[in-house]
N, C-alpha and C positions, 0 to 999 in steps of 0.2 A: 721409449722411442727417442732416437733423436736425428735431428736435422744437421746435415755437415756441407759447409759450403766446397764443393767440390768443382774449383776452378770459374768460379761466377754462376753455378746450377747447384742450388738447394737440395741434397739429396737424404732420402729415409733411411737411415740404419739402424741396422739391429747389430748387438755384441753379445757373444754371450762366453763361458768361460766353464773351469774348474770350480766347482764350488764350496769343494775337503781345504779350498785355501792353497791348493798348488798353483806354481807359476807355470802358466802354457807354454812348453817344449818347440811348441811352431803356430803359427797361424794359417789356417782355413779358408780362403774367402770364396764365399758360396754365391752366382751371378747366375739369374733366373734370366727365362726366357720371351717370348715378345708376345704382345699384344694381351692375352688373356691371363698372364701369370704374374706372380709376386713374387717377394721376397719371401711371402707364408708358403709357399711352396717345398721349403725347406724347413721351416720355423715350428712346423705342426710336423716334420716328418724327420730326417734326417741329422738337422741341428742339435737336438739334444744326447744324441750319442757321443756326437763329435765331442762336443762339451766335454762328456762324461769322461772320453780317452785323453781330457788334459790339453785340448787345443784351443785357443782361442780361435771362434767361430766369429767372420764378420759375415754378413746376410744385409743387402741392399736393395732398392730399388730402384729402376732404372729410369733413367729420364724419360719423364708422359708416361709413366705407370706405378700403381701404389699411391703412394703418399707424398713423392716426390713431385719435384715440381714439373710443368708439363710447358717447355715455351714453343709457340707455333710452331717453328724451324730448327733443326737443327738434329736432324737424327739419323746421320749416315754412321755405316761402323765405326769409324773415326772420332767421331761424336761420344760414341761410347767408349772405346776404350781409353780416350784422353777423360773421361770421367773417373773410370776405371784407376788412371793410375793417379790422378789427381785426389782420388779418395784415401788412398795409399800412403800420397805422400803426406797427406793430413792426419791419417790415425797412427802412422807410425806402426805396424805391426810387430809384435815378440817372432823373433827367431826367422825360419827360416819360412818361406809362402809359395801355400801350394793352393793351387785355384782350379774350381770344379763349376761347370757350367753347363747347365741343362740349355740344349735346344740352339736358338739364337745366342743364346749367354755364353756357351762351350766356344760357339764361335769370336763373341771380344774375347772368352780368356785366349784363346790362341793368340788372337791379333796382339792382347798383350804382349805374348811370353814370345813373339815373333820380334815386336819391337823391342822389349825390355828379357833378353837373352839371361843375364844375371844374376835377375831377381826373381827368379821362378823355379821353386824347389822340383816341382811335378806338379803335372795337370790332367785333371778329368774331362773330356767331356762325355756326356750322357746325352744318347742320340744327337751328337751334333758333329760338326766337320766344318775345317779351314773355311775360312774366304775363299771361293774361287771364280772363277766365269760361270763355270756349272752353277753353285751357291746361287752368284747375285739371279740367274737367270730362272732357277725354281723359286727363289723367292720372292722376285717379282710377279711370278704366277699364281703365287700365293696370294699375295697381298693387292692384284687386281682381283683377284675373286673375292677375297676383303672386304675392297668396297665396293664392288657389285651389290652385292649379297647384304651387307650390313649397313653401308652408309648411303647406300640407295634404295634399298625395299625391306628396311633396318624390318617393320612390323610381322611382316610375311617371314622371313629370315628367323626373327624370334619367337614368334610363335610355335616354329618346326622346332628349334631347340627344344623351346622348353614340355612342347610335347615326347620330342623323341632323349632328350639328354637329362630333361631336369631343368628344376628351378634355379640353381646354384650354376648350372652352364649355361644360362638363359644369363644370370645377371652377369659373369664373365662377359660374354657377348656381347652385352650391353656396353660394356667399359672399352670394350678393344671397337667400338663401333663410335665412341665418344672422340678414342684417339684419333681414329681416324679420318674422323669430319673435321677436326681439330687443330690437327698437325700435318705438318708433308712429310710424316713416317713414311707414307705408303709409297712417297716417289725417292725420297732418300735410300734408302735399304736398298734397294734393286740397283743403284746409281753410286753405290759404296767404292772404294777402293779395294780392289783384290790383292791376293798372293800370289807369287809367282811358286814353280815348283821349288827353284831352291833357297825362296826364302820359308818355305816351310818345313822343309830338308833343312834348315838351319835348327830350328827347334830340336835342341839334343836332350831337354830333360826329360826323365820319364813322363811317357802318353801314358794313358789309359781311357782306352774305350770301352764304353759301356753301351750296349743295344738291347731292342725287345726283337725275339728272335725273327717276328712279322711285321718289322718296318723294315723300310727302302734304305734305311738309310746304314743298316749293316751290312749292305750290297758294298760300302764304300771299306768295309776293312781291306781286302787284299791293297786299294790303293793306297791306303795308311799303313799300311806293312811295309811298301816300296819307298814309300817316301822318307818315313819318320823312323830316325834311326833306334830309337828305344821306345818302341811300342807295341803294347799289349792291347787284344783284346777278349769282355765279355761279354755272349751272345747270349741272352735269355728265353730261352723257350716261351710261347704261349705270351708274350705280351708285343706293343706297339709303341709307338712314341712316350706314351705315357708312362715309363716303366717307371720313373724316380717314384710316383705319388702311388702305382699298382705296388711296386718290390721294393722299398724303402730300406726293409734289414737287407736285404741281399745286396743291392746298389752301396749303401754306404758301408756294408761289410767289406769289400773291394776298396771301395776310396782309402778308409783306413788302411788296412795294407799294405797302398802303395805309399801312404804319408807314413806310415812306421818304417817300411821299409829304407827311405832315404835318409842318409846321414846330415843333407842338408844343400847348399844350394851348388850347384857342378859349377 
């Protein structure tokens, strides 16, 4: 484990690498999604392939979740991707960086590789999509039921979890119900700044989207067709939001791929 000051916020990372003693060909950075997930989201699934194919794998957590530090304020997208590349510029990564993000996370790598055009080899997201009006307005819907649900009849709320999902989604719950009695995630995020179409039409490195064939949110490929001038996507049959931790080899079969496939950064 360790801790890397990333622009005045204490953040958890993980590194991990080639172990035959090669030098990593490019760098990976892997940025997880909101409220209930970690950096072990990748750590126990994905990460160690990456490893194995010679990349240096960096895996983080985000500010007010994991192990990082958690300060009252300060969690609009903004927030995060100015963590995002402030971590960046701290670890220095080998080669060329290509950045994969499940969920809210898909959405700072975008914002990244919106703002910093240069330095982004290709990017994944898994079940996730741009900033946009749409975005901030479903996830403000989300995240008032949030704290309806959790930070107001947190007992009632967890209880149903952990009858109907488990003990292990019960104690998630619990954690994303801490954030948000805690912090003003829940009014930040909804209150973020967007994208406009053609600064997302600006993102020319290779997309790749990744879906579960029965979430909403692969409704959004034809508009990532239109928009994004080098973008792919994969639609999986039989799963939902949760495809990274249900289809692990398949999802990260694809990411590598597209990181083998580019010679580097356009």
């Amino acid at each position: 484990m360790a801790m890397v000051d990333a622009g005045g916020i204490r953040l958890h990372v993980q590194r991990t690498g080639p172990t035959d003693g090669r030098v990593p060909h490019a760098t990976l950075v892997l940025v997880h999604g909101l409220l209930t997930d970690s950096l072990a989201s990748y750590y126990f699934t994905v990460a160690p392939a990456f490893a194995a194919a010679g990349l240096d794998v960096v895996m983080y957590d985000l500010r007010g979740h994991g192990r990082s530090e958690r300060p009252p304020h300060g969690y609009t997208l903004d927030h995060n991707i100015d963590d995002l590349a402030a971590l960046l510029d701290r670890l220095e990564p080998a080669g060329p960086v290509h950045l994969a993000g499940n969920s809210y996370g898909g959405t700072i790598a975008f914002g990244y590789a919106a703002r910093h055009p240069g330095r982004v080899a290709s990017l994944t997201l898994i079940e996730s999509e741009p900033a946009t009006a749409a975005w901030a307005a479903k996830l403000g819907r989300i995240l008032r039921r949030v704290v309806t649900e959790l930070a107001h009849n947190e007992p009632e709320t967890i209880a149903w979890i952990t009858a109907h999902r488990g003990h292990n989604t019960a104690r998630l719950a619990k954690g994303a119900a801490r954030l948000v009695r805690e912090t003003t995630v829940g009014r930040d995020i909804p209150a973020s700044r967007v994208l406009t179409e053609a600064q997302i039409s600006a993102v020319r490195c290779p997309v790749l989207g990744v879906y579960g064939g029965d979430s909403d949110v692969a409704d959004l490929v034809p508009e990532h067709r239109r928009l994004l001038p080098d973008f792919r996507a994969v639609v999986l049959p039989g799963h939902e939001h949760s495809v990274l931790v249900e289809a692990p080899g398949t999802v990260g079969a694809h990411i590598l791929d597209l990181v083998h496939a580019g010679a580097g950064v356009r």
